[in-house]
C-alpha positions, -999 to +999 in steps of 0.1 A: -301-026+034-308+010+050-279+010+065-255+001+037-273+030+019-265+054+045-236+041+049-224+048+012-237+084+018-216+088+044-186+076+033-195+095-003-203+128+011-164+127+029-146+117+001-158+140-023-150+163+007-114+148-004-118+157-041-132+188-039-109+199-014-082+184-032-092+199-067-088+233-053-056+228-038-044+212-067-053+242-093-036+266-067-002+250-070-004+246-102-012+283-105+019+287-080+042+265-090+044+245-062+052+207-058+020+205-035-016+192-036-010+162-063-045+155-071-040+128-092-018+111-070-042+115-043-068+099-062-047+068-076-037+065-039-078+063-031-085+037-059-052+018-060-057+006-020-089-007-028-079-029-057-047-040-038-058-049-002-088-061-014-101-065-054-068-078-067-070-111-053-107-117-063-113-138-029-145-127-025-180-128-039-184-096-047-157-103-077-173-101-111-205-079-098-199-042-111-226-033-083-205-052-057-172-040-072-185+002-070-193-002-036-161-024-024-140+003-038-162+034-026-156+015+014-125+007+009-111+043-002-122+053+033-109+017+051-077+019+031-075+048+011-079+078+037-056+061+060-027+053+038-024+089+029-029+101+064+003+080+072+019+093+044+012+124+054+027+128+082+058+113+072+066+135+046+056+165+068+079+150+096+109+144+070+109+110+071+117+081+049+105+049+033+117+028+065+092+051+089+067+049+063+066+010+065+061+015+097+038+036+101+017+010+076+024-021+096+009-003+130-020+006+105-019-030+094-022-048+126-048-027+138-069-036+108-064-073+116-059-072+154-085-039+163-106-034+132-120-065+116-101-087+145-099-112+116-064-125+133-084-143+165-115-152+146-117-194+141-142-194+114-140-152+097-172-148+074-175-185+066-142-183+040-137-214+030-105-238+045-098-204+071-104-231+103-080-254+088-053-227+079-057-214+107-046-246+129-013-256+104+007-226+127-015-221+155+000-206+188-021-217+213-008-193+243-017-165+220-047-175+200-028-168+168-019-185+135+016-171+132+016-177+090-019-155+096-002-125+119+026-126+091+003-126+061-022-103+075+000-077+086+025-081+056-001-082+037-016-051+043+019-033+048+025-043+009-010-043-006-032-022+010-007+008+017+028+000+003+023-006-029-001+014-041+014+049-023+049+037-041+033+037-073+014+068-069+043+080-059+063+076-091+040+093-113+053+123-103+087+117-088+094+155-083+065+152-058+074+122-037+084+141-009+062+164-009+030+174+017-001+166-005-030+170+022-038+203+041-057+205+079-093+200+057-081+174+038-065+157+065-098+160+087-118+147+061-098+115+055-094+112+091-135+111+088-137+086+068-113+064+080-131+066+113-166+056+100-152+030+078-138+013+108-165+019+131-191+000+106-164-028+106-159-030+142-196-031+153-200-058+129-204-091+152-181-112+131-153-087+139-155-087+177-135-121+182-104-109+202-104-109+241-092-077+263-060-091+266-056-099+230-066-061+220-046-048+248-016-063+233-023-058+196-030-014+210+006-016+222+019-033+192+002-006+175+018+018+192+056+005+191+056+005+152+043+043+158+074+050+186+094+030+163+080+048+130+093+083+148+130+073+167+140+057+129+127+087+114+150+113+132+179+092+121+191+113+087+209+100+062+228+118+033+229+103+000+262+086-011+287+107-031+287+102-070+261+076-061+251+060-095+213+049-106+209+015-094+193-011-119+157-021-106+163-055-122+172-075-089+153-060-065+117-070-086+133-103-096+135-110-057+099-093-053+086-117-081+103-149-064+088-135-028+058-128-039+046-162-057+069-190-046+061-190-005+028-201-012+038-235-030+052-245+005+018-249+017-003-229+044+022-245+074+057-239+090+074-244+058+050-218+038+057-196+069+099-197+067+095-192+030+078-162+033+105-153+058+134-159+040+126-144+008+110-110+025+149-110+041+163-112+008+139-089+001+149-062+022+187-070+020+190-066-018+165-032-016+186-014+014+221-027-003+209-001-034+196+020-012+231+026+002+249+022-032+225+054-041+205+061-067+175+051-054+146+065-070+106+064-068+108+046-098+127+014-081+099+019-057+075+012-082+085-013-095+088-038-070+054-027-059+043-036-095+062-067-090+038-079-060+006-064-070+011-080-109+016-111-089-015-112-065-029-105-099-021-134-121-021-158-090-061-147-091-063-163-121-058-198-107-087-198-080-127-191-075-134-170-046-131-186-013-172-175-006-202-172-027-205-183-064-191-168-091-193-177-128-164-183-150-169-152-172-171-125-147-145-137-125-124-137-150-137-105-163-130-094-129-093-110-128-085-089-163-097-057-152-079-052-120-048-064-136-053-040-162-055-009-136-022-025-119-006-022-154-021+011-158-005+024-127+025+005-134+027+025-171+022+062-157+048+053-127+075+043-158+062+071-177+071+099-141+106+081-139+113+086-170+107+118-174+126+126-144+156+104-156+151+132-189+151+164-166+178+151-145+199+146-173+196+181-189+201+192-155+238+175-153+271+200-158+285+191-196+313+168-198+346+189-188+370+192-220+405+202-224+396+244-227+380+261-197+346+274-199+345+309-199+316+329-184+299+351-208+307+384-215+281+411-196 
């Protein structure tokens, strides 16, 4: 147990790094009126990865244990956390958008399953329960891969442990969206983090299961969604003229039907082209409003709300796939991380509507018959 101890320290000792750094950052552009150094954005980011990627879905035997719980969300801040906003980061310092963003998650995605934990080449990860069998329904042999498990894991992670919970933080202050909230110590110190969070993974035994040519491969898929993550991102595009807000409405109804109805086609092909199909739709109905305009962080939110709330309530309907777990904290457990999606989900609608407010007293008055006349000086 020494070395989860140290361990803790370690990872303890850099994010408050990150809070204290980010405290005085935050109280200087407050005092200057700037749109940078979002503490509590930054935070929500660091506790909102945590209960998505991991905490949410109450899979493991750690759910119900508040010991268990503190110390899953104090390693995963650094696991998930540091490098969320890292990736962030540097895609609203380059300029660039949502699509580059993505990507940027999905190369962080498959090296967490393919480089990290190496969970996508494992036969038997941790002893979960039914993984084997899973495993084998979409098995490509000449890789060594499940292909429902490369879509899942890397999806997953892309929406859950990144996505999702930097959309929502997002949102709580829309006016800040775009904006740069790290500075060279803050991004050194999650880049700290990150690092020693990984490195206890990857010296783990159980997460050396891929071959050289496996990790060769997953490296250079890594760096394609990086290549691809910067060549997207130089592309500009201007927003449509007299673009009107789009309703949120069909893009989370689509989230909700993509989110929970793939996995009542089973763990095989079928579950597999489900998934597929409705993360199409997906993306077809989000970039249609996109281009229509009027996309705000708010619409962002919301379908991040959509699969997180999801995740959540699915929890509900299972015991964790390892260890033994009581009815009354797991269910405990299950309320209380739905309760901080809500949470998040409350201050995101609370950001957009305030921003819908300002926007609106920002708008020209209605032209009337009679000019307006400047005042007299």
């Amino acid at each position: 147990m020494f070395w989860r101890a140290g361990l803790v320290g370690l990872i303890a000792l850099a994010l408050a790094g990150v809070v204290v750094y980010a405290i005085a950052r935050w109280r200087r552009a407050r005092r200057e009126g700037t749109a940078r150094g979002s503490l509590p954005q930054i935070l929500g980011v660091l506790v909102l990865c945590p209960v998505g990627a991991e905490l949410l879905a109450a899979y493991d035997g750690s759910t119900g244990d508040p010991g268990a719980v503190a110390f899953a969300v104090l390693f995963f801040m650094g696991l998930y956390g540091a490098p969320a906003l890292l990736a962030r980061e540097l895609a609203r310092r380059c300029g660039w958008g949502w699509p580059s963003l993505l990507l940027l998650f999905a190369a962080l995605g498959t090296a967490q399953a393919c480089l990290i934990d190496q969970s996508m080449f494992s036969v038997d990860y941790q002893g979960y329960e039914g993984w084997e069998a899973i495993r084998e329904e979409t098995l490509i042999p000449a890789l060594g891969i499940s292909a429902l498990n490369a879509f899942t894991f890397v999806g997953g992670h892309v929406v859950f442990s990144f996505a999702a919970p930097v959309a929502l933080a997002e949102a709580w202050s829309p006016r800040r969206a775009a904006a740069s909230w790290l500075g060279p110590i803050g991004i050194a110190v999650a880049a700290g983090a990150y690092a020693v969070t990984a490195a206890a993974i990857i010296t783990d035994p159980e997460s050396q299961s891929g071959s050289p040519a496996q990790l060769a491969v997953s490296g250079a898929t890594v760096a394609a969604f990086i290549a691809a993550a910067a060549l997207l991102g130089r592309r500009r595009r201007s927003a449509p003229a007299g673009a009107r807000r789009s309703p949120a409405l069909p893009a989370v109804a689509t989230a909700v039907v993509a989110a929970a109805v793939p996995d009542f086609f089973g763990q095989g092909w079928a579950g597999l082209s489900a998934h597929l199909a409705l993360n199409a739709a997906l993306c077809v109905v989000i970039v249609r409003a996109v281009r229509r305009g009027g996309w705000t962080p708010w619409h962002g939110a919301a379908v991040a709300t959509a699969f997180l709330a999801v995740r959540g309530l699915l929890a509900f309907t299972y015991f964790p796939l390892i260890g033994d777990v009581e009815p009354g904290p797991k269910y405990a457990h299950n309320a209380v991380m739905l309760a901080v999606v809500v949470i998040a989900a409350v201050l995101a609608r609370r950001g957009g509507a305030a921003r819908s407010d300002a926007a609106a007293a920002d708008e020209p008055a209605a032209s009337s018959e009679e000019p307006v006349h400047p005042p007299v000086k």
